[in-house]
N, C-alpha and C positions, 0 to 999 in steps of 0.2 A: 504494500500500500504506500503510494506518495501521497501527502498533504499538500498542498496548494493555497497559498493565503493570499487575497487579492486585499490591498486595501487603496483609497481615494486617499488623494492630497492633502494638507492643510489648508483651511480658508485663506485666500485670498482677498488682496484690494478689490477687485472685479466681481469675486462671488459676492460680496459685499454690498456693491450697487447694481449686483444682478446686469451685468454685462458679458455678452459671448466676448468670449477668453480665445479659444483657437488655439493657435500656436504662440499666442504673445506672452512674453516674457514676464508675465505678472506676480508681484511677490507675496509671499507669505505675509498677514496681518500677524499681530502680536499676540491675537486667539487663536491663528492658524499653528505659531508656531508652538504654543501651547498645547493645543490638540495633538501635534506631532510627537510630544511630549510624553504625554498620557498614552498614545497606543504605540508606541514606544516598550512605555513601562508594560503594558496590555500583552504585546507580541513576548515581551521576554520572559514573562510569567507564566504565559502559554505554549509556545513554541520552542522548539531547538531548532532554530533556523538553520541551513546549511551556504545557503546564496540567495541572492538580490537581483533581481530583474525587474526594472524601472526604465518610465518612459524619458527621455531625455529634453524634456520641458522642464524652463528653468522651476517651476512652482513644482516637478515633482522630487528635482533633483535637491533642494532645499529641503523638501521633506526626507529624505533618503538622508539627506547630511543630518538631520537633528536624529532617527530611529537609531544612525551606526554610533550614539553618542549612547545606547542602551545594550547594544549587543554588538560583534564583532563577525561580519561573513562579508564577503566578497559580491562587489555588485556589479553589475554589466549597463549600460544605460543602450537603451531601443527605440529607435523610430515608430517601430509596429506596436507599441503602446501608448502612442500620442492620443489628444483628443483627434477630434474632428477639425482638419481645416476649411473655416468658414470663410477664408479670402476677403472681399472686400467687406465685409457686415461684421467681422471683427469689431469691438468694441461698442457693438447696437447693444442696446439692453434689449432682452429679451420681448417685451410689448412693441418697443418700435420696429423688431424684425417681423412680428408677425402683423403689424399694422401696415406695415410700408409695403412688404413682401409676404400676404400670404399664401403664395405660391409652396414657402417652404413651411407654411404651418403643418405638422401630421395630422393634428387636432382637426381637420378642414379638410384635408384632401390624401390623408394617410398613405396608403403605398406609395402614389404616387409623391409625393415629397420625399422619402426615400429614396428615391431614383433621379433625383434631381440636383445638378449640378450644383455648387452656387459657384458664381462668379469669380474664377482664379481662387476655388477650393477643391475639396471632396462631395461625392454623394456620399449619403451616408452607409447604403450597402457596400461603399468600396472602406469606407472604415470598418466596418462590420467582417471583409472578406480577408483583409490585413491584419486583425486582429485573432479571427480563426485562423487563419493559417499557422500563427506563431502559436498560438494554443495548441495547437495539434502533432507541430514538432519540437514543444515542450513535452507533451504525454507519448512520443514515440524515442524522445532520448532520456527521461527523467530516470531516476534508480529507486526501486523499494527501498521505503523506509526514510527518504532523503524528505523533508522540508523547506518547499521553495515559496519566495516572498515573490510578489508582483506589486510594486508601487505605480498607478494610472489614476485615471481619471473617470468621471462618472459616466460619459457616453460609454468608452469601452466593456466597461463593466456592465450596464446594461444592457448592453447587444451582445454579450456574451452568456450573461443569464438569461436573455432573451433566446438563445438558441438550443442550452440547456434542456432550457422547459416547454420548447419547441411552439414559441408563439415568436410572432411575425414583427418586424422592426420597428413598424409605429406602435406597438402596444407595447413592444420592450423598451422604448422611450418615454414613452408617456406617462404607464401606468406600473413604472417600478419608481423607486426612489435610490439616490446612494446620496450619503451625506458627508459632508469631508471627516475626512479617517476614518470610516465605515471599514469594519472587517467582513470578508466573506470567505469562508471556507470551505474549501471541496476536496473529496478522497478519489483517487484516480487507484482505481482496481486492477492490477498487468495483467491479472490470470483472465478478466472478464472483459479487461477493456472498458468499464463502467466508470461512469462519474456521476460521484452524489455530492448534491450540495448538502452543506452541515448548517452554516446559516450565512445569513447574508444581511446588508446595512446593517451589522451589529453597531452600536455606537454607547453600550453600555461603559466603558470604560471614560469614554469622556464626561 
């Protein structure tokens, strides 16, 4: 059996005034870095961590610097755990994108905004397929018994639980939640090839 521990970032400036973040460089608030803190102390109570796999956005690489300030493994930073790039609507808050543009509301027009580019970005199924991919040659090279951390962001994470539990990409958006430093835990089975989730948006420790 591998464990698998997925967790979200620390709050940021941006989550703050509810602004799409994207790929921009946005930092840790002094609650975020706190949260970091706390599942920090959470992961090292729980786990025996072995290695660190983290998306290489500066908001999660900052979270990753404050965890290895609780426990000591080896971390790799990944493209294929970035958010979603939103391109030019970066920095919208979230009501003015779907007031301006609800072309990409799911809420409104569901699959279809899934499949929809935005401007000098991602659709969101092509974050959804970049994201399975590395998941899947994570559970084809992993070791029994090994404990692997995943530091991302909340889109990935719910399009991945979203494929899980085998509903479709506007409901795995809309109608899950991940809260920053949110744990989610999953057991990857070798002998069956099975993945069970254990829990997920835990945020008891904050």
């Amino acid at each position: 059996m591998t464990t698998i521990v997925i967790v979200r970032h620390g709050e940021t400036t941006w989550n703050r005034q509810q602004r799409l973040q994207g790929w921009a460089p946005t930092p840790l608030t002094d609650l975020g870095r706190e949260q970091a803190g706390q599942l920090g102390a959470a992961l090292t109570e729980g786990y025996d961590i072995d290695r660190i796999l983290s998306s290489d956005l500066y908001r999660t690489e900052e979270t990753v610097e404050i965890l290895r300030e609780h426990f000591d493994a080896p971390v790799t930073f990944e493209s294929a755990w970035r958010e979603r790039d939103i391109g030019i609507y970066q920095g919208l808050q979230f009501d003015e994108l779907l007031e301006r543009f609800p072309e990409h509301d799911l809420g409104e027009t569901g699959s279809e905004a899934a499949y929809r580019r935005t401007e000098s970005g991602e659709r969101l199924v092509d974050v959804r397929d970049r994201v399975l991919e590395r998941w899947e040659t994570i559970l084809a090279g992993c070791e029994s018994g090994e404990t692997i951390l995943i530091v991302t962001h909340g889109g990935p994470i719910r399009l991945l639980l979203g494929y899980l539990k085998d509903i479709d990409i506007a409901e795995s958006i809309m109608e899950q939640s991940q809260e920053n430093c949110s744990i989610n835990e999953f057991e990857f089975d070798h002998k069956t090839d099975a993945v069970r989730i254990v829990r997920e948006n835990d945020t008891s420790h904050c």
